[in-house]
C-alpha positions in Angstrom: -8.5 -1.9 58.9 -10.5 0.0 56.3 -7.2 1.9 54.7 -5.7 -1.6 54.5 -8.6 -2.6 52.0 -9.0 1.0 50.5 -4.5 0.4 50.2 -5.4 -3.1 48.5 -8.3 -2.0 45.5 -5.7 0.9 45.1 -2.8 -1.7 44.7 -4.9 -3.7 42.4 -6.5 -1.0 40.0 -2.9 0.2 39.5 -1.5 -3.4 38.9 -4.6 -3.5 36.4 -3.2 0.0 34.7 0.5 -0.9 34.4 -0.6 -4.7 33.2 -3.5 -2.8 30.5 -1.0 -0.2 29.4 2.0 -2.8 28.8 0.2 -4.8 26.3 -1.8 -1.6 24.8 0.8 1.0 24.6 4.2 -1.8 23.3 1.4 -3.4 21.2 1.0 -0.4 19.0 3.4 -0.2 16.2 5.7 3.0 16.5 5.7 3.6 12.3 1.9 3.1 12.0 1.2 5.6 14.9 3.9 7.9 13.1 1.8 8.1 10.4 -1.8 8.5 12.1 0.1 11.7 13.9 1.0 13.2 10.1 -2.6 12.7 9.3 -4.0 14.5 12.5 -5.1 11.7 14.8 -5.3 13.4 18.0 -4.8 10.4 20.5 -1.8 9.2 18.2 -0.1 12.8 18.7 -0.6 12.2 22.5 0.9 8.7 22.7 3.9 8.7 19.8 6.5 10.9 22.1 6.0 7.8 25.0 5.9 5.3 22.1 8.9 6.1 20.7 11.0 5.7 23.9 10.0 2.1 23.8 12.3 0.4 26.2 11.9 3.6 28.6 8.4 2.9 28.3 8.5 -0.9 28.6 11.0 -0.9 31.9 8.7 1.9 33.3 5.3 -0.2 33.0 7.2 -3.3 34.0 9.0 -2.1 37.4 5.6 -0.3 38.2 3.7 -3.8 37.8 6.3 -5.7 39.8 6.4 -2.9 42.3 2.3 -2.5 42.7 2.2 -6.8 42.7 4.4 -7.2 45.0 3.1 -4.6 47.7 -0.2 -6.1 47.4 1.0 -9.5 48.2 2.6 -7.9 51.3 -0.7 -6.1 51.8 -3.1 -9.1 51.4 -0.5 -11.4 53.8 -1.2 -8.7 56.3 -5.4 -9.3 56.3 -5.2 -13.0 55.9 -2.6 -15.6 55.8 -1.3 -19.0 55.0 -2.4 -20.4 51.4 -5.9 -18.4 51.6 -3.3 -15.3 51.2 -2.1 -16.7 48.7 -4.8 -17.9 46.7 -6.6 -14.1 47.4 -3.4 -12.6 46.1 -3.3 -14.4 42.8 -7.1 -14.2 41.8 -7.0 -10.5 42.8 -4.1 -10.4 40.1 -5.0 -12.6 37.3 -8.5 -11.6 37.1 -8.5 -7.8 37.9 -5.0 -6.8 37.3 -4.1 -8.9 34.2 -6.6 -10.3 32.8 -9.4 -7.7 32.3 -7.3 -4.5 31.9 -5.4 -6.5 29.1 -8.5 -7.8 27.7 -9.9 -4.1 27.6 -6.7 -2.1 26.6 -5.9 -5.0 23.3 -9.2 -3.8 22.1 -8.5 0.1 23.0 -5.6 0.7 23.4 -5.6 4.1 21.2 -8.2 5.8 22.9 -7.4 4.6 26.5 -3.8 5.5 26.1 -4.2 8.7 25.0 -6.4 9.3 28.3 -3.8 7.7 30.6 -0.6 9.5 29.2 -0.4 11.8 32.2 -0.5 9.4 34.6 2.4 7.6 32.5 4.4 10.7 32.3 4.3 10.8 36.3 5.7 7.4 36.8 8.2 8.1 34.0 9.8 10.8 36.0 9.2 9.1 39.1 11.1 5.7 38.2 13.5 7.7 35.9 16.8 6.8 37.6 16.3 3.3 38.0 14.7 2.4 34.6 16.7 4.8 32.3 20.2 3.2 33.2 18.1 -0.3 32.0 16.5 1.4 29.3 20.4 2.5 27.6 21.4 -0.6 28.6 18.6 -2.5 25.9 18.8 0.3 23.2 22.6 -0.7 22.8 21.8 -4.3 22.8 18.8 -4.4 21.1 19.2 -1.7 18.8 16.3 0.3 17.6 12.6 -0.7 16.7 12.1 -1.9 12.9 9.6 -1.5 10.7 7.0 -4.2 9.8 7.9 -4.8 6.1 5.2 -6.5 3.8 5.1 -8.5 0.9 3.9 -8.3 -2.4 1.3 -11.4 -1.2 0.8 -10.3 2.6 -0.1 -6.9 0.9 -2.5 -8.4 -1.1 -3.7 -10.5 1.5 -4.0 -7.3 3.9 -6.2 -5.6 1.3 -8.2 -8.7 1.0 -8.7 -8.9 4.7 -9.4 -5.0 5.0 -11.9 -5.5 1.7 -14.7 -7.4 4.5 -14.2 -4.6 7.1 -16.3 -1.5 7.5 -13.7 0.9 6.3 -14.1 3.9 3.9 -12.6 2.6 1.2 -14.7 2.0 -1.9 -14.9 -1.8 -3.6 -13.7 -0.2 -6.9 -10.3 1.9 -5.2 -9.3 -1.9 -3.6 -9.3 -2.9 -6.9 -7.8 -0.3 -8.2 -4.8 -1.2 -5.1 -4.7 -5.0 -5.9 -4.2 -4.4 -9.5 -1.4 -2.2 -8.6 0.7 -4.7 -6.8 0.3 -7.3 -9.8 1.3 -4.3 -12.1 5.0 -5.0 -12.2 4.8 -8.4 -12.5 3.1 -8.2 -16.3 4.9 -8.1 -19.3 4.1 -6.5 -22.6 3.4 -8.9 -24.4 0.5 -9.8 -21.9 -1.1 -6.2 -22.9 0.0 -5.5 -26.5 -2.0 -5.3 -29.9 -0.5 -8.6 -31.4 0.8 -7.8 -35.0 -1.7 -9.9 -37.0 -4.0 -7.2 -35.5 -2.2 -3.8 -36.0 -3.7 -1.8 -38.7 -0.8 -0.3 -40.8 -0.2 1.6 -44.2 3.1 1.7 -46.4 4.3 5.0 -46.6 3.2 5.0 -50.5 -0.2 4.4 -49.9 -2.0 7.3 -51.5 -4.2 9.0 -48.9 -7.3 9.1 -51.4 -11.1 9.0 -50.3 -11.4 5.5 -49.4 -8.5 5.4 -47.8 -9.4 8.0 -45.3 -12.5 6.2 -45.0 -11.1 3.1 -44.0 -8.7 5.3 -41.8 -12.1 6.7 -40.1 -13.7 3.1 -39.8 -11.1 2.0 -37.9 -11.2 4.3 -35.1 -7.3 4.8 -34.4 -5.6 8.4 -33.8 -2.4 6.6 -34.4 -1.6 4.4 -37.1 1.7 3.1 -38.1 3.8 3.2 -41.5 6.3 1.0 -43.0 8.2 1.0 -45.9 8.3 -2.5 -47.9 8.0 -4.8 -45.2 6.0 -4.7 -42.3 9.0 -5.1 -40.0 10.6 -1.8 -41.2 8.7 0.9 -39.7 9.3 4.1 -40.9 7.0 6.2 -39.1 3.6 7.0 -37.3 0.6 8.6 -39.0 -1.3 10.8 -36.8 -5.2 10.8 -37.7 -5.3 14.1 -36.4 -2.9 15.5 -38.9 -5.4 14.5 -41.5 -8.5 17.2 -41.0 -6.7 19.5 -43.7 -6.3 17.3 -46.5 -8.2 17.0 -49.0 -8.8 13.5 -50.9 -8.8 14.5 -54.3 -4.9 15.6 -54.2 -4.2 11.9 -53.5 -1.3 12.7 -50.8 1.0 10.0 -50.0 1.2 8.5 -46.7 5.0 9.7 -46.5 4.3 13.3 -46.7 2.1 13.7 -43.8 3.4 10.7 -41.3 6.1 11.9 -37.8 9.2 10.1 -38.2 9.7 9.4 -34.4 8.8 6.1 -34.0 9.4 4.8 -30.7 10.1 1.0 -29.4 10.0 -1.3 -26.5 10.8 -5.2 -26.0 7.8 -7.6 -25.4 9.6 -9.2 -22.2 9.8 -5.3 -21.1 7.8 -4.9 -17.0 4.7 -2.6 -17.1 5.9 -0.3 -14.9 9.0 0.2 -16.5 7.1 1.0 -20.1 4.7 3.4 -17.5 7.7 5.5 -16.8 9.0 5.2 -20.3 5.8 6.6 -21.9 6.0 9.8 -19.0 9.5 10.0 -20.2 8.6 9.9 -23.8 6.0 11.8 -23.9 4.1 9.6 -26.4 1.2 7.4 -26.7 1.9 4.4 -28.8 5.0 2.0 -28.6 5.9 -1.0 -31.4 7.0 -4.1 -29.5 9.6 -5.9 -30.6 9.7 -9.9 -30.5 11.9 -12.1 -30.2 13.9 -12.4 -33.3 13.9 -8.0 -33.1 10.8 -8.0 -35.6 7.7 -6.0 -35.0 5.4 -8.8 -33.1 2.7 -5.9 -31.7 2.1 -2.5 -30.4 1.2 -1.2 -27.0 -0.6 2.0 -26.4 -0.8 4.2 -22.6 -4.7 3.2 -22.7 -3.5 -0.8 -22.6 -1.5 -0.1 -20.1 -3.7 2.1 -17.5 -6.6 -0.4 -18.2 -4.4 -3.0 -16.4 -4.8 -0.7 -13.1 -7.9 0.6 -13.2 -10.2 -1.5 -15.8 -10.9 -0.9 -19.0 -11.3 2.5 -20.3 -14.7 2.9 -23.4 -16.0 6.3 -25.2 -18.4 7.0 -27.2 -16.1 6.1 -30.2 -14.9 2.8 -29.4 -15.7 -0.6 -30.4 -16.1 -3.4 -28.1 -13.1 -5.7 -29.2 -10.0 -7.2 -28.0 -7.6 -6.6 -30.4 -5.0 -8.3 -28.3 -7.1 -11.7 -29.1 -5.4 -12.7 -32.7 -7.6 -13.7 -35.1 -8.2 -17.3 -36.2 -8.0 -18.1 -40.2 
């Protein structure tokens, strides 16, 4: 009589296994544990070859279940009968063989997994023949596993969610990552230098001592030059192309500026300007308006500062240029 209950807690720690790893191992998702293997996670390496057989793996752990259940309801009819069998049976099941082990395996599912993948193996090979033939069977009709695609807001709202957690992370990197997926949506002209703002010199001006002062006061390595109107720009002084003259030779403007002079539409994306100014190789971009006139100028700095904040030496002055000024 004692083999018959040693038979039955047998019966009902495996129906407890196959019920545990069901929900733990299927509940895993197959491109997130892909990607825990490339960055060395030891239980994901042990788990990802059963994973990615899914519907071997879900036909295995099923027929096993069924199997185990249904023997220990023969088992238990054989100690006691009638309803009281029956009642025995199901608590014995619910509680300890679906119940618990899914309770357990939903929370560690990773670790436990990775400890039971042996025993998996074995009924693997062991149910082979019949659950393979099933397992073509739902790869055909089912096709094969997708990944889980996000948003730009369930994204957002992931990172939001994983900003209260204890991960390792830092507050100023989420940031950094939330500003990022907003990115794209900006504009120009929600980052640009509005004209009324842009300092700028005709390409006559003569580049005499309080010019260069001026030039110095305001602080700009790149300044740009027009010829008549302000709308006709003809080039882009480079402060740095300054050091050797000398005041007193009363230069003009047009003698020292670069003629490339690079522009980009104020409706233009962020991230397409981004790639443009990697492309370019340049620093500062006029922004055309609406009508095609000069309505501002965006700079690499403006447009980093939207990702990761705003970016202050020693040399700058605290003020939004992009703010126009009132008369």
């Amino acid at each position: 009589m004692w083999i018959t209950y040693l038979i039955v807690i047998v019966l009902v720690l495996l129906s407890g296994l196959f019920s545990g790893l069901t929900l733990g191992l299927l509940s895993l998702d197959l491109f997130d544990l892909r990607r825990k293997v490339k960055l060395g996670n030891k239980d994901a390496t042990k788990i990802y070859p059963l994973r990615k057989q899914g519907n071997l793996l879900l036909v295995t752990l099923l027929l096993g279940n069924v199997a185990v259940n249904s023997t220990l309801a023969v088992f238990l009819g054989s100690i006691t009968a009638g309803v009281f069998a029956g009642l025995i049976s199901t608590g014995l099941i619910v509680i300890f063989g679906e119940i618990i082990p899914q309770a357990v395996f939903s929370r560690h599912a990773l670790k436990l997994g990775a400890k039971t993948t042996w025993l998996v193996y074995f009924f693997l090979y062991l149910l082979y023949p019949i659950s393979k033939p099933l397992a073509i069977m739902l790869d055909k009709t089912l096709g094969a596993e997708m990944p889980t695609i996000f948003s730009k807001k369930e994204f957002r709202f992931f990172l939001k969610e994983q900003r209260n957690l204890k991960t390792n992370i830092k507050n100023k990197e989420f940031k950094i990552l939330e500003k990022g997926l907003i990115f794209s949506v900006k504009k120009v002209r929600n980052v640009m230098t509005p004209r009324v703002n842009i300092y700028m010199l005709s390409q006559k001006t003569k580049l005499s001592k309080k010019t260069l002062e001026n030039i110095h006061q305001r602080g700009h390595t790149r300044i740009p030059v027009y010829n008549n109107s302000k709308d006709k720009v003809v080039g882009m002084l480079y402060v740095k192309d300054l050091i050797t003259i000398d005041p007193n030779d009363a230069i003009m403007v047009k003698k020292v500026m670069r003629k490339n002079v690079e522009y980009v539409n104020y409706l233009d994306p962020l991230d397409k300007i981004l790639e443009k100014f990697q492309k370019k190789r340049v620093h500062v971009f006029l922004v055309r308006g609406k009508f095609h006139g000069i309505s501002g100028l965006v700079t690499l700095e403006d447009i980093l500062e939207e990702i990761v904040g705003e970016i202050v030496d020693e040399y700058d002055l605290m003020v939004d240029m992009r703010k126009i000024k009132k008369k």
